[in-house]
C-alpha positions, 0 to 999 in steps of 0.5 A, spaced: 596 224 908 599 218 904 597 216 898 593 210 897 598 206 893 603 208 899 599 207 904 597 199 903 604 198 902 606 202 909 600 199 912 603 192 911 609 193 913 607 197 920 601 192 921 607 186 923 612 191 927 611 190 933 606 195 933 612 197 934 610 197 934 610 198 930 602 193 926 594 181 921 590 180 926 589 175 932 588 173 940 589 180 944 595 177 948 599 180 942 599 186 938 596 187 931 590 189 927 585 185 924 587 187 917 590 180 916 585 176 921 584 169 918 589 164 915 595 167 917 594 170 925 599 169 929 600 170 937 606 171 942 606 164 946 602 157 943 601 154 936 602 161 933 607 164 938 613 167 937 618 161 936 613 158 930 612 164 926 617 163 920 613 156 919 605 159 919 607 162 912 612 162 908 612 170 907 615 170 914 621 165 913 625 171 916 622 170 923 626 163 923 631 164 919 633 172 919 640 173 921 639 180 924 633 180 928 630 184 932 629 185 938 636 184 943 639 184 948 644 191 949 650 189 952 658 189 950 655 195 946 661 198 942 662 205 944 662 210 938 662 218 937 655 217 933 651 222 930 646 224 935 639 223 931 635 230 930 627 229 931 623 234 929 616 232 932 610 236 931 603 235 934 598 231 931 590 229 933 590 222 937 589 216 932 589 211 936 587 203 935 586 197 938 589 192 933 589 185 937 596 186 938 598 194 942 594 200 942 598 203 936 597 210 934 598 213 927 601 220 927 600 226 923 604 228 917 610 233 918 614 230 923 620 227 922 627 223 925 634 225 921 639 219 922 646 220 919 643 225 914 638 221 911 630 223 914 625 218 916 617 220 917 614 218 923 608 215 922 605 211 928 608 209 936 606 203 939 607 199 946 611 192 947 609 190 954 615 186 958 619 191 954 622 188 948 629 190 948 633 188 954 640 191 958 645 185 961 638 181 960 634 185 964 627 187 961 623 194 963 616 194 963 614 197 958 618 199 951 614 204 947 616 204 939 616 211 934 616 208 927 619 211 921 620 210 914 624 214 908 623 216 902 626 210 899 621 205 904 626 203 908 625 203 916 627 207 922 625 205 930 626 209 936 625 204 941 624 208 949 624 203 955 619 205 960 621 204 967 617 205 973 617 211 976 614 217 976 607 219 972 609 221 966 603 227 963 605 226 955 602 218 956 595 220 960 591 222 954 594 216 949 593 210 955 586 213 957 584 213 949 586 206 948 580 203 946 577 196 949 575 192 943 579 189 938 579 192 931 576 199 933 580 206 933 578 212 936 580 220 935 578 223 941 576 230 939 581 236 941 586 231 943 593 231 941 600 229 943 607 231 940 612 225 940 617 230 942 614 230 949 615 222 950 623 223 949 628 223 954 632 229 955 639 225 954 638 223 945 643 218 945 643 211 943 643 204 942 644 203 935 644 197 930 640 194 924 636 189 926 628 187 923 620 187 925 619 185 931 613 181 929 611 178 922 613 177 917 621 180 921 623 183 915 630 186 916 633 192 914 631 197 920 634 201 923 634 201 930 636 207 935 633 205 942 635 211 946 640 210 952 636 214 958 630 210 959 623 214 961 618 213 966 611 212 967 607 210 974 605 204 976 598 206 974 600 207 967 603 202 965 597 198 968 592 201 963 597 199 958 598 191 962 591 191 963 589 190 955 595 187 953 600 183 957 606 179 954 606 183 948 614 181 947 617 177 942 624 174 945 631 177 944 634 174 938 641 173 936 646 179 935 650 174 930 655 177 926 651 184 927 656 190 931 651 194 936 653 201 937 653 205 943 654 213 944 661 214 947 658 220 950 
């Protein structure tokens, strides 16, 4: 799918992204896989909480002294004629693993987002549970992260914030799937999802250049978190909530970052 010498690289970078994302590892209340247990794991709250993670290891210094962090909260956004994204999202087989931190599940090839001309590949989605991204301060349940990167290894985010309402089909399989134990990965026979039944029918955004959202919170990622949020039960979002609660990392500074909003 990805040659091996690409795949450590990406497999690096997405093992810290929020999952997010994205997506090593540590306690379940937080959300990456058990690649890089050990030395340096890292949780959401405590010794190794958010706010201490520039500190456990000198790779992630971005996480403290990052001036455009993600996530933020998305208000007092500058109304744009933006270009909306074009996303080309084909199916792929359910891949789906518990890594210590969300339920992540890496996407087949061949499916891709366009921003501004410029095309990413969609390699795995992932879960943040309260949502990560706030609107006027105020957090969803759920936010759902598509992670995407470009030829030349830069990184594109579409972020879904996830509000309770009505059952939504494309998630039954993915939130059925996700596996109990941490570190394993399974790859129901038969199944598939297609990220473009996740979207919502409205394809504007929030647009910003922000970072990970978990270590090491490299900057340089492209965020587009859609404006019409989508819903899921209550009863989704407790299969998610059950195995992994408080997977959010704190809204950051917008700093001297300009946030951009579709004007229509």
């Amino acid at each position: 799918m990805i040659p091996t010498t690409v795949t450590y690289r990406i497999g690096s970078t997405l093992l810290f992204l929020g999952c997010l994302t994205f997506l090593g590892c540590a306690s379940k209340t937080d959300h990456e896989p058990a690649a890089d247990s050990g030395a340096h794991s890292w949780t959401y709250e405590g010794e190794t909480g958010s706010t201490h993670w520039g500190g456990l290891n000198t790779e992630w210094a971005a996480c403290s002294a990052g001036r455009a962090q993600s996530p933020i909260n998305l208000t007092a956004a500058a109304l744009s004629d933006l270009e909306d994204p074009v996303f080309i999202y084909q199916s792929s087989p359910l891949h789906e693993t518990n890594n210590g931190h969300t339920a992540q599940a890496s996407y087949a090839a061949g499916s891709s987002l366009q921003v501004d001309g410029k095309i990413y590949q969609l390699l795995q989605f992932h879960f943040h549970s309260a949502s990560e991204h706030t609107i006027d301060g105020a957090h969803t349940p759920l936010e759902v992260h598509l992670v995407h990167q470009a030829a030349d290894g830069s990184l594109a985010v579409v972020g879904l914030l996830v509000e309770e309402g009505s059952s939504h089909p494309a998630f039954d399989a993915v939130l059925a799937a996700i596996p109990v134990e941490e570190g394993a990965t399974v790859s129901p026979e038969g199944i598939t999802v297609n990220a473009n039944d996740f979207l919502p029918t409205r394809r504007t955004t929030y647009r910003y250049d922000g970072s990970l959202t978990t270590p090491p919170c490299s900057e340089g990622v492209t965020w587009l978190v859609m404006t019409q949020k989508i819903q899921l039960s209550a009863e989704q979002i407790a299969q998610y909530v059950a195995l992994f609660p408080g997977t959010n990392r704190p809204v950051q500074p917008l700093n001297e970052r300009t946030l951009s909003q579709d004007a229509f």
